[in-house]
Backbone as XML, in Angstrom:
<?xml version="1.0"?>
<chain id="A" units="angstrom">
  <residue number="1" name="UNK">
    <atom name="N" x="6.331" y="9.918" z="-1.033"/>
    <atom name="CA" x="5.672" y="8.918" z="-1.844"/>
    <atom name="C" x="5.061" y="9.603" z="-3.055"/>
  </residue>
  <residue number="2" name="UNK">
    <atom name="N" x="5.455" y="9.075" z="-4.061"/>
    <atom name="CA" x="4.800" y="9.536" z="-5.534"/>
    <atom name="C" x="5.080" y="11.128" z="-5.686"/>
  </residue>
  <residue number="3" name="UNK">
    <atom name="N" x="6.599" y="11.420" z="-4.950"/>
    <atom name="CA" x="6.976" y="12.833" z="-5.701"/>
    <atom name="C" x="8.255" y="12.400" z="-6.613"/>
  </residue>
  <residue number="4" name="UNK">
    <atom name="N" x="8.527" y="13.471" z="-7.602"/>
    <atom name="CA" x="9.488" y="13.300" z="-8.286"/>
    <atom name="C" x="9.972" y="14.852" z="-8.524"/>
  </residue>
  <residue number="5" name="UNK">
    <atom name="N" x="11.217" y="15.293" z="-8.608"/>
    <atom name="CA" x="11.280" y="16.470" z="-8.937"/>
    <atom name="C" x="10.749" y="17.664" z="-8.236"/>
  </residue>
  <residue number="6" name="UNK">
    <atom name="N" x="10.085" y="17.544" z="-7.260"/>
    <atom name="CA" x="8.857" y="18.119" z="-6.203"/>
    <atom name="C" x="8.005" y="18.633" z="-6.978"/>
  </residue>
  <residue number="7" name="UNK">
    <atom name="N" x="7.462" y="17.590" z="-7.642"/>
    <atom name="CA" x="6.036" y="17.724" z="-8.651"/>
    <atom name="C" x="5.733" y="16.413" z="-8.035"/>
  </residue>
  <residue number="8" name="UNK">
    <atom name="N" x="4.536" y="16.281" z="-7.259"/>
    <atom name="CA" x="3.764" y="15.721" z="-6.120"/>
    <atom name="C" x="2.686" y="14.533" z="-7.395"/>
  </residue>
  <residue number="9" name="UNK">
    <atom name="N" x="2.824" y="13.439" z="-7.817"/>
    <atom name="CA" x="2.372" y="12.814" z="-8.578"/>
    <atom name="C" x="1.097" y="11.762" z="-8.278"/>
  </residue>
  <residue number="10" name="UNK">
    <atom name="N" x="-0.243" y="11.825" z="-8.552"/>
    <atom name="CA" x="-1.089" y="11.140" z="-7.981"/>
    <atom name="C" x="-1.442" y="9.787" z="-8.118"/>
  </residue>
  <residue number="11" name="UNK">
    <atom name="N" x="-0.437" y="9.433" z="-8.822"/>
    <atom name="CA" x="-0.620" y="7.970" z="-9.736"/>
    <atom name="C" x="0.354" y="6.740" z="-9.766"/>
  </residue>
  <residue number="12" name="UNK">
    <atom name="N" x="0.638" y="6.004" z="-9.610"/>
    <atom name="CA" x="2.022" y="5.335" z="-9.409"/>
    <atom name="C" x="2.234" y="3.991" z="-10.550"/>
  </residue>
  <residue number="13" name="UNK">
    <atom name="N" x="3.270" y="3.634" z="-11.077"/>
    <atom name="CA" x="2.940" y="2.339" z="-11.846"/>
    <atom name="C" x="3.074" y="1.124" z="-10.796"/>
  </residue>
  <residue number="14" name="UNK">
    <atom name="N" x="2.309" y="-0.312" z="-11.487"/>
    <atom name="CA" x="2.886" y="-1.433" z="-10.708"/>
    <atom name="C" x="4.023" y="-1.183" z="-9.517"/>
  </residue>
  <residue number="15" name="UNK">
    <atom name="N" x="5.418" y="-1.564" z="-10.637"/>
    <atom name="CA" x="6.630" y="-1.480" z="-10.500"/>
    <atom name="C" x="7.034" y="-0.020" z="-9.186"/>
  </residue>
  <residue number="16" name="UNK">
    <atom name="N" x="6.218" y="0.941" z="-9.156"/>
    <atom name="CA" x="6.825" y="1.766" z="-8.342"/>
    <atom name="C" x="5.372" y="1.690" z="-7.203"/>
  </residue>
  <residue number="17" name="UNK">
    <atom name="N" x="4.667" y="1.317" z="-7.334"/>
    <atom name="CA" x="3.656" y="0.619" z="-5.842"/>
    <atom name="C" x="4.694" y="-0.547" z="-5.318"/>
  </residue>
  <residue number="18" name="UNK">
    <atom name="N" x="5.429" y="-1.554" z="-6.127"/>
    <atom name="CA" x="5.732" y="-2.638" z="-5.340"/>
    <atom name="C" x="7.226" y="-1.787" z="-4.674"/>
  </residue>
  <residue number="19" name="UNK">
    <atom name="N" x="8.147" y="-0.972" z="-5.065"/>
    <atom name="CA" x="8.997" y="-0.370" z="-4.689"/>
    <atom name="C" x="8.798" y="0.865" z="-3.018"/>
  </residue>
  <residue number="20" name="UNK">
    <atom name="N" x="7.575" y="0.879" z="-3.606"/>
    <atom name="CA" x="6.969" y="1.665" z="-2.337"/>
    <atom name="C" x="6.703" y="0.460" z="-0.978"/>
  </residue>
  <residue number="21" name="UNK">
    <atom name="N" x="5.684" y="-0.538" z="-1.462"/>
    <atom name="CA" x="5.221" y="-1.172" z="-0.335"/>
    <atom name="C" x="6.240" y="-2.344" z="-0.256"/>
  </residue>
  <residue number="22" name="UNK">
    <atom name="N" x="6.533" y="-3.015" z="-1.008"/>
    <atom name="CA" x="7.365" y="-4.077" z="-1.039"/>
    <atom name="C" x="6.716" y="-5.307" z="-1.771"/>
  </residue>
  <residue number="23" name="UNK">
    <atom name="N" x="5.275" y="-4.764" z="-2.081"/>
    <atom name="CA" x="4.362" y="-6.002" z="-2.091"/>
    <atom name="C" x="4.626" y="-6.153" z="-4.291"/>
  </residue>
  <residue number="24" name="UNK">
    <atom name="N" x="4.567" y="-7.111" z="-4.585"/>
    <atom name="CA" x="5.185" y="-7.623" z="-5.786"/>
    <atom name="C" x="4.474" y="-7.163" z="-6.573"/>
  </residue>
  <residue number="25" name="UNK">
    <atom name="N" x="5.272" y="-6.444" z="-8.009"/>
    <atom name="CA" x="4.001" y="-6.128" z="-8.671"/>
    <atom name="C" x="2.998" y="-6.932" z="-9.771"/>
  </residue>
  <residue number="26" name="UNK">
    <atom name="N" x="3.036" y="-8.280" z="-9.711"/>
    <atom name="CA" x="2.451" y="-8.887" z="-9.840"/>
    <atom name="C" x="1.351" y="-8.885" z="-9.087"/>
  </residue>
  <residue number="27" name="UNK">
    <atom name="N" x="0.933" y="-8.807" z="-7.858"/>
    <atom name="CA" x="-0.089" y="-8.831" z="-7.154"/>
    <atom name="C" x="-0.518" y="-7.746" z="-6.737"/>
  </residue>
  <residue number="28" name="UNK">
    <atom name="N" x="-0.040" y="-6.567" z="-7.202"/>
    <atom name="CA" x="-0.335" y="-5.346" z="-7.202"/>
    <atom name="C" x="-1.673" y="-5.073" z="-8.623"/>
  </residue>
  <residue number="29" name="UNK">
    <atom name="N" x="-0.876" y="-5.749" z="-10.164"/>
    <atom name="CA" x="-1.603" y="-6.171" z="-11.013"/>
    <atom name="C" x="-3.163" y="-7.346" z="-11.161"/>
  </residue>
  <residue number="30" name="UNK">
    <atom name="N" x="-2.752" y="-8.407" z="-10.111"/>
    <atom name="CA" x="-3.757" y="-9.175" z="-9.427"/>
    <atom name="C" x="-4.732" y="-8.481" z="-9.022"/>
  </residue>
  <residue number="31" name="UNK">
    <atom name="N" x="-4.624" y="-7.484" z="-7.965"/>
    <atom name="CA" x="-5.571" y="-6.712" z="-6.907"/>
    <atom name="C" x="-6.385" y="-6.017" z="-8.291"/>
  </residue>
  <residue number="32" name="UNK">
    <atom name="N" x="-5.452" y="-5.161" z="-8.832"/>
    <atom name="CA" x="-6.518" y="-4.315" z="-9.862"/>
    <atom name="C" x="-7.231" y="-4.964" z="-10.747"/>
  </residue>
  <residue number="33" name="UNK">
    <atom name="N" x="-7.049" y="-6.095" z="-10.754"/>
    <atom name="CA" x="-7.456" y="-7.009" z="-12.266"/>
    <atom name="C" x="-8.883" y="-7.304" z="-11.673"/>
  </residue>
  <residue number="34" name="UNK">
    <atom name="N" x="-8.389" y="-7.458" z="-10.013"/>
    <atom name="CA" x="-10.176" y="-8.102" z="-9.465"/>
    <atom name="C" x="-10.747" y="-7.361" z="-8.609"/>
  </residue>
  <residue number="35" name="UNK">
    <atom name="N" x="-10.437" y="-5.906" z="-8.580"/>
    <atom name="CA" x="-11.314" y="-5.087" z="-8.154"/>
    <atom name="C" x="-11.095" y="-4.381" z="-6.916"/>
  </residue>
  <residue number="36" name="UNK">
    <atom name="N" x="-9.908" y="-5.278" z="-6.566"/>
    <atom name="CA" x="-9.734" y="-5.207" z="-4.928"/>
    <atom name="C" x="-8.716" y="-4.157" z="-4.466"/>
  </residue>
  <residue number="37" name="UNK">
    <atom name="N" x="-8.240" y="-2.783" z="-5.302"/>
    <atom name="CA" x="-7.422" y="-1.807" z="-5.104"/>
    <atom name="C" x="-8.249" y="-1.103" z="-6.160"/>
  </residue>
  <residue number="38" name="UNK">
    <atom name="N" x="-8.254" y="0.250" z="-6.376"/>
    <atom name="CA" x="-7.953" y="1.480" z="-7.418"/>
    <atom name="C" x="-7.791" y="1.276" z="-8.059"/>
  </residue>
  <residue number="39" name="UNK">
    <atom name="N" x="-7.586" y="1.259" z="-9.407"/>
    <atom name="CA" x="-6.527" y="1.619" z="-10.424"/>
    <atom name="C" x="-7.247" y="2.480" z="-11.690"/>
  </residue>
  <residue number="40" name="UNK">
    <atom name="N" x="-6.482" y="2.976" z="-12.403"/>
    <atom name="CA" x="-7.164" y="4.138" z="-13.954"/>
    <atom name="C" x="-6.147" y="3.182" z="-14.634"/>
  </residue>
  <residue number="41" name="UNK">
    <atom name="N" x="-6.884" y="2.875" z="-16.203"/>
    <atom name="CA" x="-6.398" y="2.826" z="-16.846"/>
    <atom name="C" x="-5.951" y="4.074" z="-17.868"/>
  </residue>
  <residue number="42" name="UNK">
    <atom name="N" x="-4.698" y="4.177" z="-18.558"/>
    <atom name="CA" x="-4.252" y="4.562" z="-19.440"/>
    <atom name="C" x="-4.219" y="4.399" z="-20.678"/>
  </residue>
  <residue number="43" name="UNK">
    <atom name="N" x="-4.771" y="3.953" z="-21.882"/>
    <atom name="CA" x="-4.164" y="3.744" z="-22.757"/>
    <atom name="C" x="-3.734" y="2.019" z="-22.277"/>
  </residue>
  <residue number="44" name="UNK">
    <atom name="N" x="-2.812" y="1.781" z="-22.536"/>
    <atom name="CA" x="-2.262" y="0.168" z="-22.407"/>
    <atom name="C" x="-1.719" y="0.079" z="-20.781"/>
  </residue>
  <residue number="45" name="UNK">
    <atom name="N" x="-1.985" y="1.457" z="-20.379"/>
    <atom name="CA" x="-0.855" y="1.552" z="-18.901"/>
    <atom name="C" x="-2.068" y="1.206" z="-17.648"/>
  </residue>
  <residue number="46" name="UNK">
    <atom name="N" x="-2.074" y="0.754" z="-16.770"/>
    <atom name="CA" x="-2.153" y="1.014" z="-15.412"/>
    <atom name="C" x="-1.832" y="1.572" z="-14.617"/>
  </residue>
  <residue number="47" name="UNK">
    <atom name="N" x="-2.171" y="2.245" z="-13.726"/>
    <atom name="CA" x="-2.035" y="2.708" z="-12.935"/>
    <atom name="C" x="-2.607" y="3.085" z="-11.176"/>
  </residue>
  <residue number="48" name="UNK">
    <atom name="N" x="-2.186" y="3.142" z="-10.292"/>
    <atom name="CA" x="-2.196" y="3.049" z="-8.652"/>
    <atom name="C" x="-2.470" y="3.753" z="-8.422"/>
  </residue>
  <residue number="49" name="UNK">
    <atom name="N" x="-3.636" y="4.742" z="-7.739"/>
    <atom name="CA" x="-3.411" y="5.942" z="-6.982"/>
    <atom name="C" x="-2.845" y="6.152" z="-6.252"/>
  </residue>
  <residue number="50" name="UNK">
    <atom name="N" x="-2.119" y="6.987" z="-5.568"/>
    <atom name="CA" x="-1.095" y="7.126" z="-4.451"/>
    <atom name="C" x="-1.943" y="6.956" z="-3.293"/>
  </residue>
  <residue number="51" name="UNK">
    <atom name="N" x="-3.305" y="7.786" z="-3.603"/>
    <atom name="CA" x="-4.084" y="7.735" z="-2.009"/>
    <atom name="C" x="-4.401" y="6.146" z="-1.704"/>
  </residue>
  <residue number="52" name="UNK">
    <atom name="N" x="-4.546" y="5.806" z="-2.701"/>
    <atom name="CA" x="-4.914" y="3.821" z="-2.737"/>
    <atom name="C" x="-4.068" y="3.456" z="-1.602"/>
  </residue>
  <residue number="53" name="UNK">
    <atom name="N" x="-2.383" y="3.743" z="-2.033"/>
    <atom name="CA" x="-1.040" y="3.191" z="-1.580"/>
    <atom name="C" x="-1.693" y="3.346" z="-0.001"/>
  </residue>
  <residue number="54" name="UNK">
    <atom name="N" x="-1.893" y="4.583" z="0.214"/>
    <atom name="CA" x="-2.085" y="5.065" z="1.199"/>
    <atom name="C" x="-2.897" y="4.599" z="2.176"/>
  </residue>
  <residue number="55" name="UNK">
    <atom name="N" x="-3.810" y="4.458" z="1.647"/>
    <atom name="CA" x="-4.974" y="3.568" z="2.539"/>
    <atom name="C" x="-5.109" y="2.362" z="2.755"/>
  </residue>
  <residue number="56" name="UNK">
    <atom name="N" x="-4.292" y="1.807" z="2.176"/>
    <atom name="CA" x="-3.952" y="0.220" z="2.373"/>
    <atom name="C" x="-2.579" y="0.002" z="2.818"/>
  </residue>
  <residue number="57" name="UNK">
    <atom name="N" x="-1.886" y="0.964" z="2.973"/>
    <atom name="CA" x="-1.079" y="1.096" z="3.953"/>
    <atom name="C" x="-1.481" y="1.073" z="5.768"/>
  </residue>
  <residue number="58" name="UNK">
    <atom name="N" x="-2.211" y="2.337" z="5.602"/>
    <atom name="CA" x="-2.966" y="3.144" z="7.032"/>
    <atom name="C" x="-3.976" y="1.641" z="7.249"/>
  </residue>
  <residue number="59" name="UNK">
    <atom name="N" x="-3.828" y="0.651" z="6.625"/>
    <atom name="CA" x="-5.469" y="-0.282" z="6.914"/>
    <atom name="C" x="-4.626" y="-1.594" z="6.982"/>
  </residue>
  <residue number="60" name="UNK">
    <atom name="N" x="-3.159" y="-1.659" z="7.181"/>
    <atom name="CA" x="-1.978" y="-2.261" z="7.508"/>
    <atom name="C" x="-2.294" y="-3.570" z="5.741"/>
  </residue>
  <residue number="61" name="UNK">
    <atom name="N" x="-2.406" y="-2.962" z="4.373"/>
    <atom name="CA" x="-2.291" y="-3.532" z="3.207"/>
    <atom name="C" x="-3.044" y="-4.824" z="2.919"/>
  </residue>
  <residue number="62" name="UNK">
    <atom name="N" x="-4.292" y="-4.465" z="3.078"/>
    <atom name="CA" x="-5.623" y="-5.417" z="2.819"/>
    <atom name="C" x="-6.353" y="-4.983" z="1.807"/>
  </residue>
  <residue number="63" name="UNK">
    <atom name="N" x="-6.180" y="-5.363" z="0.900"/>
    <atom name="CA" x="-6.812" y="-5.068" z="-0.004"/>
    <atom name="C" x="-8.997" y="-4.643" z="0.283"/>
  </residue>
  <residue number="64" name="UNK">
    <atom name="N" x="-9.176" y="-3.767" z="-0.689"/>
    <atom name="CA" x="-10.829" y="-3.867" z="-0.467"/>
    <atom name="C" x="-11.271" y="-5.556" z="-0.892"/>
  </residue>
  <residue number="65" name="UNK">
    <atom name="N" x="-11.943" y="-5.956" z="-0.321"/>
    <atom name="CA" x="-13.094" y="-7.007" z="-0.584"/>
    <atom name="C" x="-14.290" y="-6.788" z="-1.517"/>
  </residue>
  <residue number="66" name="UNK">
    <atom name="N" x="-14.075" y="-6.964" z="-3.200"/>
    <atom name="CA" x="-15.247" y="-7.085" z="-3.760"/>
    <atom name="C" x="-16.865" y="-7.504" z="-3.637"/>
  </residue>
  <residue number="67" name="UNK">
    <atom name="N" x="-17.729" y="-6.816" z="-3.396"/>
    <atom name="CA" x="-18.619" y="-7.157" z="-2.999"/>
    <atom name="C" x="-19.458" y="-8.005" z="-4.436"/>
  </residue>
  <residue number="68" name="UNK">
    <atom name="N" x="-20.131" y="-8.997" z="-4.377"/>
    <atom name="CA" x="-20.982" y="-9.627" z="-5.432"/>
    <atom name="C" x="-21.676" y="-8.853" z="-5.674"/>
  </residue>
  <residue number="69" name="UNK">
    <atom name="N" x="-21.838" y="-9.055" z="-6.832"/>
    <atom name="CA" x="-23.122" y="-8.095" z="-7.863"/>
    <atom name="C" x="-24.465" y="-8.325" z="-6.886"/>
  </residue>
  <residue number="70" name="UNK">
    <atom name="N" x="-25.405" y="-9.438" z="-6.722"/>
    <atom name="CA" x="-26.283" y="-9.362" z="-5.952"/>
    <atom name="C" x="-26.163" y="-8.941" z="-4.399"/>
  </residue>
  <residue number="71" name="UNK">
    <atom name="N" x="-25.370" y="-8.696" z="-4.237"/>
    <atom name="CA" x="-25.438" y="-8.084" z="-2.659"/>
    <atom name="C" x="-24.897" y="-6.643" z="-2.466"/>
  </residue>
  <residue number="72" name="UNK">
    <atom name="N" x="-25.220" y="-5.866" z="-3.911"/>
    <atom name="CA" x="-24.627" y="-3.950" z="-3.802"/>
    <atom name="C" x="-25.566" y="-3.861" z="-4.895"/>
  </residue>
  <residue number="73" name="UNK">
    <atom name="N" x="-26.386" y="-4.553" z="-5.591"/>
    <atom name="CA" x="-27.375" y="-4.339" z="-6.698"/>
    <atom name="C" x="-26.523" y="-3.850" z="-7.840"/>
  </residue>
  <residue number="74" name="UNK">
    <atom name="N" x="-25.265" y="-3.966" z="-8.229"/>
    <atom name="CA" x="-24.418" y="-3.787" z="-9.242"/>
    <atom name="C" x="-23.037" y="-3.906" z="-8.574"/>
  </residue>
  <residue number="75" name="UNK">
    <atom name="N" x="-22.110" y="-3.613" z="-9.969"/>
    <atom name="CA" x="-20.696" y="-4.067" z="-10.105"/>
    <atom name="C" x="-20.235" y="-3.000" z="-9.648"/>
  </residue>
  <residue number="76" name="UNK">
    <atom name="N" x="-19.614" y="-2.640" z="-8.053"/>
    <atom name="CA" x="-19.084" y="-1.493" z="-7.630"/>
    <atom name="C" x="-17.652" y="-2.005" z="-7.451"/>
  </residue>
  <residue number="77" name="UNK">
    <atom name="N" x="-17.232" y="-2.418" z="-8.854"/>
    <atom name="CA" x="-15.631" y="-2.543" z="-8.553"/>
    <atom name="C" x="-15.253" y="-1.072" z="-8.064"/>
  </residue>
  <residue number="78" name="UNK">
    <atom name="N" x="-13.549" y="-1.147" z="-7.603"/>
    <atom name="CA" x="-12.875" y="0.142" z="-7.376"/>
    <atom name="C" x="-12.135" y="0.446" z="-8.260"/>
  </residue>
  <residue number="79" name="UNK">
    <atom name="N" x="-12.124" y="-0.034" z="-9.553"/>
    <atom name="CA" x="-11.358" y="0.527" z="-10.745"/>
    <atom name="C" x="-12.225" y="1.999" z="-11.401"/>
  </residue>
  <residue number="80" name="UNK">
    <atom name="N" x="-11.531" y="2.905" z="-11.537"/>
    <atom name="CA" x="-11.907" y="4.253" z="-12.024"/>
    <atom name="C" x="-11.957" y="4.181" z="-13.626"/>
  </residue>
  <residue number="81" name="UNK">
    <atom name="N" x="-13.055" y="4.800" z="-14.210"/>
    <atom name="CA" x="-13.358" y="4.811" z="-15.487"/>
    <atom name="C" x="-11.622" y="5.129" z="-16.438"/>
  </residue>
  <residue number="82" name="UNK">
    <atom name="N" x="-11.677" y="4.605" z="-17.642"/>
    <atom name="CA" x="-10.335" y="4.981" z="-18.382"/>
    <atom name="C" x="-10.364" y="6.413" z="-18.738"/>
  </residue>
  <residue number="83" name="UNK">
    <atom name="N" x="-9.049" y="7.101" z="-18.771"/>
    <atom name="CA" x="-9.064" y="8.194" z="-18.888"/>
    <atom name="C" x="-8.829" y="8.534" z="-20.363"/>
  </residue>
</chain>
């Protein structure tokens, strides 16, 4: 998962998360849009962490559950600052 070339890659697009899990990448794009997976932005790109893939794999592909702002005392989405 997320090697190419055997250069071991930590990041995956949409399109190659839904190729991995099966799950569409439309709703792969959904999940990150609302908090409920990983993702770094790029520039205009998105992107998946592989360990994400991973753990929502191992957690049989449930996305995290956003918690409300008043009940974590702030916005602890799981999207990672842009790089």
């Amino acid at each position: 998962m997320g090697e190419t070339h055997g250069i071991v890659r930590e990041f995956v697009s949409f399109k190659e998360a839904k190729d991995i899990t099966g799950i569409s990448d439309w709703t792969w794009r959904e999940w990150a849009d609302l908090g409920k997976c990983a993702s770094v932005k790029l520039g205009h790109r998105v992107l998946i962490p592989v360990s994400e893939i991973q753990r929502l794999l191992s957690e049989g592909l449930r996305p995290a559950q956003r918690q409300s702002k008043a009940s974590n005392g702030g916005d602890r989405c799981a999207k990672q600052p842009s790089l």
